[in-house]
C-alpha positions as semicolon CSV with decimal commas, in nm:
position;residue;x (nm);y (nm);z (nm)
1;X;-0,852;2,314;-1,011
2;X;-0,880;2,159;-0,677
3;X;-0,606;2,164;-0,444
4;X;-0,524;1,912;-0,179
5;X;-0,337;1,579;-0,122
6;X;-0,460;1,274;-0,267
7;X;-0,285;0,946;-0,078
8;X;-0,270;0,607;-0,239
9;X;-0,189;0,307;-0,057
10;X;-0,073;-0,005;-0,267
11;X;-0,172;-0,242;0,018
12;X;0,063;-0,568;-0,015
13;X;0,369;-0,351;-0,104
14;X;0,302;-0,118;0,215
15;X;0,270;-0,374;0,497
16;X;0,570;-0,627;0,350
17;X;0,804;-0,329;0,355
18;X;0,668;-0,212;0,649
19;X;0,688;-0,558;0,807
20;X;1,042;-0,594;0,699
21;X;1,197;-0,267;0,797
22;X;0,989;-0,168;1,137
23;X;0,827;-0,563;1,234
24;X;0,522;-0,736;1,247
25;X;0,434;-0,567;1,578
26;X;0,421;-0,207;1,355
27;X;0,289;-0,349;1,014
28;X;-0,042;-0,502;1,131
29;X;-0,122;-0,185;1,312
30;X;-0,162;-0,057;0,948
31;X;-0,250;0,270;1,051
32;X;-0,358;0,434;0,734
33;X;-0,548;0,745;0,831
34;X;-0,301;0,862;1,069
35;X;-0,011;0,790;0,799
36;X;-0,218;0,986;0,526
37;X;-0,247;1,308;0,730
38;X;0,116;1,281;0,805
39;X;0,210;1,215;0,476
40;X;0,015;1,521;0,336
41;X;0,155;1,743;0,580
42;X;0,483;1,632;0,515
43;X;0,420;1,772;0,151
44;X;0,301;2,103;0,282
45;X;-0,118;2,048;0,174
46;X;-0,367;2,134;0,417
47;X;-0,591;1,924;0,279
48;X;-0,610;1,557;0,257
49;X;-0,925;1,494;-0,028
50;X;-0,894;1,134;-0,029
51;X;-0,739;0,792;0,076
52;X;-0,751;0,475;-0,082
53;X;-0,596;0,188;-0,015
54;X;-0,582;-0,071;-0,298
55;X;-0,535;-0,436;-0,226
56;X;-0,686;-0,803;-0,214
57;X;-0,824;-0,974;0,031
58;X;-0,715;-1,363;0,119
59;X;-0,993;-1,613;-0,052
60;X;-1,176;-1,736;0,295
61;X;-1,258;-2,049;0,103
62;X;-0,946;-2,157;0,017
63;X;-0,820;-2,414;0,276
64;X;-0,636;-2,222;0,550
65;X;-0,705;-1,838;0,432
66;X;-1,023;-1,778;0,647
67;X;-0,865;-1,619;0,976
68;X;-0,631;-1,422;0,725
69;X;-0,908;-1,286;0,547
70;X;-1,127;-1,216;0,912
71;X;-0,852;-1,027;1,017
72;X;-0,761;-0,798;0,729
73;X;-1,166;-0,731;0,666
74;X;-1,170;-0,627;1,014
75;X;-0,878;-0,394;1,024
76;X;-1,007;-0,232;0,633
77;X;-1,358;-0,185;0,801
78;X;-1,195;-0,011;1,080
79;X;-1,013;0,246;0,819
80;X;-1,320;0,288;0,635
81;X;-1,504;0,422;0,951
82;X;-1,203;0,658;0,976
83;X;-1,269;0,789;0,612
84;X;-1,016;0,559;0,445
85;X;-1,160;0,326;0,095
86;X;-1,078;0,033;0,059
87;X;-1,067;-0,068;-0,338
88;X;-1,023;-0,442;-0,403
89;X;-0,855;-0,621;-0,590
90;X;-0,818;-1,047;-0,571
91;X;-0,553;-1,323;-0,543
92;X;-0,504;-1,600;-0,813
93;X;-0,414;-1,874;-0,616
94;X;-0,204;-2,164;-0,776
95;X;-0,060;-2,513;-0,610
96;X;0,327;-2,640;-0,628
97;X;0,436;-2,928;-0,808
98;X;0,729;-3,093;-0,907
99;X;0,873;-2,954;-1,222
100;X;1,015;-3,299;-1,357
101;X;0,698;-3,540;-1,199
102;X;0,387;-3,317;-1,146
103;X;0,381;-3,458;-0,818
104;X;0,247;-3,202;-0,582
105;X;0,498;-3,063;-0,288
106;X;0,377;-2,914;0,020
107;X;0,479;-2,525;0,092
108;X;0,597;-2,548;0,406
109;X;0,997;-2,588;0,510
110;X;1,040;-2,692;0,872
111;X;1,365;-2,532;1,052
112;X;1,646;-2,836;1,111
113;X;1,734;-2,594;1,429
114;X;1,413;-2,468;1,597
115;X;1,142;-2,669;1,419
116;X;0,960;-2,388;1,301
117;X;0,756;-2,397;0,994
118;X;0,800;-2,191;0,745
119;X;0,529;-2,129;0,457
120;X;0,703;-2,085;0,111
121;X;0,593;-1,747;-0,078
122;X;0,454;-1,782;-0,385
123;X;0,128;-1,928;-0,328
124;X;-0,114;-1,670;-0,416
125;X;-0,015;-1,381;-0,614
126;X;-0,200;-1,032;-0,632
127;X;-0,351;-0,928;-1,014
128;X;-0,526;-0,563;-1,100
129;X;-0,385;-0,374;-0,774
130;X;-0,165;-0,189;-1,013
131;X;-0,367;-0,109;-1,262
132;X;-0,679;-0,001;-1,026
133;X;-0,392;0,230;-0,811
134;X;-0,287;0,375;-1,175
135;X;-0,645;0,468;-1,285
136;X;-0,709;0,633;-0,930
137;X;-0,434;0,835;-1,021
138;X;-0,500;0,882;-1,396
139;X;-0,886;0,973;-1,378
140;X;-0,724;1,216;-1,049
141;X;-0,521;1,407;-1,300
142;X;-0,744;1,439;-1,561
143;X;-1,059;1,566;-1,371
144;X;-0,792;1,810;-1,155
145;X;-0,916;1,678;-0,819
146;X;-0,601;1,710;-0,640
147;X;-0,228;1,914;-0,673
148;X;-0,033;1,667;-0,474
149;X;-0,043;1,281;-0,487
150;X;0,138;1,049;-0,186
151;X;0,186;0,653;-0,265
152;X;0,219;0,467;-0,035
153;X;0,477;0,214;-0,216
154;X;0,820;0,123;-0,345
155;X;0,754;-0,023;-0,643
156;X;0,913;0,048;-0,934
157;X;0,663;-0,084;-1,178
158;X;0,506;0,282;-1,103
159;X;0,757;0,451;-1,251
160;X;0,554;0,481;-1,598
161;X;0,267;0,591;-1,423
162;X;0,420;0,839;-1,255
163;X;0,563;1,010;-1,627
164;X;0,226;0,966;-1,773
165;X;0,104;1,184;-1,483
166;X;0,380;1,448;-1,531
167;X;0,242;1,448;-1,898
168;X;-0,085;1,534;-1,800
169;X;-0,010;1,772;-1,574
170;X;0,218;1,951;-1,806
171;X;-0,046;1,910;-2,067
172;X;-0,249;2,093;-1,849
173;X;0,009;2,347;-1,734
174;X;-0,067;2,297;-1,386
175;X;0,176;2,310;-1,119
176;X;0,209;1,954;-0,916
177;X;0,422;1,774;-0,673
178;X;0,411;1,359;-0,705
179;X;0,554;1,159;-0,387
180;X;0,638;0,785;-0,251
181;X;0,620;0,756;0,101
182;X;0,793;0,400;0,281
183;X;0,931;0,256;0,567
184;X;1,285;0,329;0,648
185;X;1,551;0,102;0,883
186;X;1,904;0,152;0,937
187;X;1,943;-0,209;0,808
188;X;2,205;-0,138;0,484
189;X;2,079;-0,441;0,254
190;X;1,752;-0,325;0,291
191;X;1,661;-0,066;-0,012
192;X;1,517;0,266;0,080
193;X;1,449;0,423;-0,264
194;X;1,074;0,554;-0,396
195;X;0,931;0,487;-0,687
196;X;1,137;0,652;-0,944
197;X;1,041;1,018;-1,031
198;X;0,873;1,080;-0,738
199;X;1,008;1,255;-0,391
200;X;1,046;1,047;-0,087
201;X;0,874;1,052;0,241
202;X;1,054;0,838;0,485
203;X;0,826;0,691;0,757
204;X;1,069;0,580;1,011
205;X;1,020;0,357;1,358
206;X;0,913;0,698;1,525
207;X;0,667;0,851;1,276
208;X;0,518;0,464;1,247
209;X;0,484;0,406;1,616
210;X;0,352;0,778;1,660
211;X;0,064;0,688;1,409
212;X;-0,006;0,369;1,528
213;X;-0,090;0,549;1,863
214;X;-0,271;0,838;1,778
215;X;-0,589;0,787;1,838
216;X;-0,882;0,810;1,559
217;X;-1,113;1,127;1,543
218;X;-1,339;1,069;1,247
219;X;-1,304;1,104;0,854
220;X;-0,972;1,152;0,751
221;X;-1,066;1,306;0,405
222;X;-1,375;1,404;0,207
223;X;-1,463;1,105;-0,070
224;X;-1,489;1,158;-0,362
225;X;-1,591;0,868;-0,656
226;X;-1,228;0,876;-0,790
């Protein structure tokens, strides 16, 4: 059985909760590698044996997406040369409408104060990140190619992932340790829990801003086909 720390990033769910708790400033720096060794130290492995982070890319041909997508390529390229995959998954875009007419309505509120626009959310939705994250973890367990396992989310829609996993490792009658790591703020409507049945790892302003500054020195992990 190999030991080691195998980090999973759900993409989307990372940076909003990142963007929300710490600003945009420290989610766009989206430093994965960095937060992957730190995460696996955190759980005591001295080995990191892979990092994936799962997520879709913005449709460049769909009006207004193309800078977007540019800028989220770029950054996932820039991970990959520091030993970080990038698995994909894709948006299903959809248009608004009136519910009563059909008539379509435009997604964009402007602020009666400052004049700012605001785009509504809703617009694109993400399909298959879940389920690609899941099998990562799944075809993990069953092949034995890691003891510990850090995601990099706080969603609960995990949570029967992460019991199927203690039922193969049981099954196996290994030992294991299963984590959630996520942005922490001292803002008290914000909520700071995992994914349930996993420990926490709270990445705070100071851990993120330490990251996002540490400079890159290579492969963060050996690869393997997971």
């Amino acid at each position: 059985m190999a030991r080691g720390c195998l980090v999973l990033v759900d993409g989307w769910n990372h940076y909003v909760t990142t963007r929300a708790c710490l600003g945009y400033s420290a989610a766009r720096s989206f430093p994965i590698d960095r937060l992957a060794a730190h995460v696996a130290n955190q759980t005591g492995e001295e080995t990191l044996v892979d990092v994936a982070v799962v997520m879709a890319l913005p449709n460049q041909k769909q009006p207004g997406e193309e800078p977007e997508f540019m800028t989220w390529r770029k950054r996932l390229r820039g991970l990959r040369n520091a030993g970080v995959r990038h698995v994909a998954a894709s948006f299903r875009y959809s248009d608004m409408s009136c519910a009563d007419c059909g008539t379509p309505i435009d997604r964009k509120v402007v602020c009666p104060h400052c004049a700012h626009v605001n785009p509504f959310a809703g617009r694109r939705k993400e399909k298959g990140a879940d389920i690609k994250l899941a099998t990562l973890a799944l075809n993990g367990a069953w092949r034995q190619d890691y003891s510990t396992l850090v995601i990099l989310s706080q969603d609960s829609d995990f949570g029967p992932l992460v019991n199927q996993l203690k039922e193969v490792h049981l099954e196996q009658g290994r030992r294991y340790a299963l984590y959630s790591a996520f942005p922490v703020c001292d803002r008290a409507a914000h909520d700071h829990r995992g994914v349930p049945g996993t420990r926490p790892i709270h990445l705070d302003a100071a851990t993120y801003a330490t990251c996002a500054g540490r400079p890159r020195s290579g492969p963060a992990a050996a690869r393997p086909q997971l």
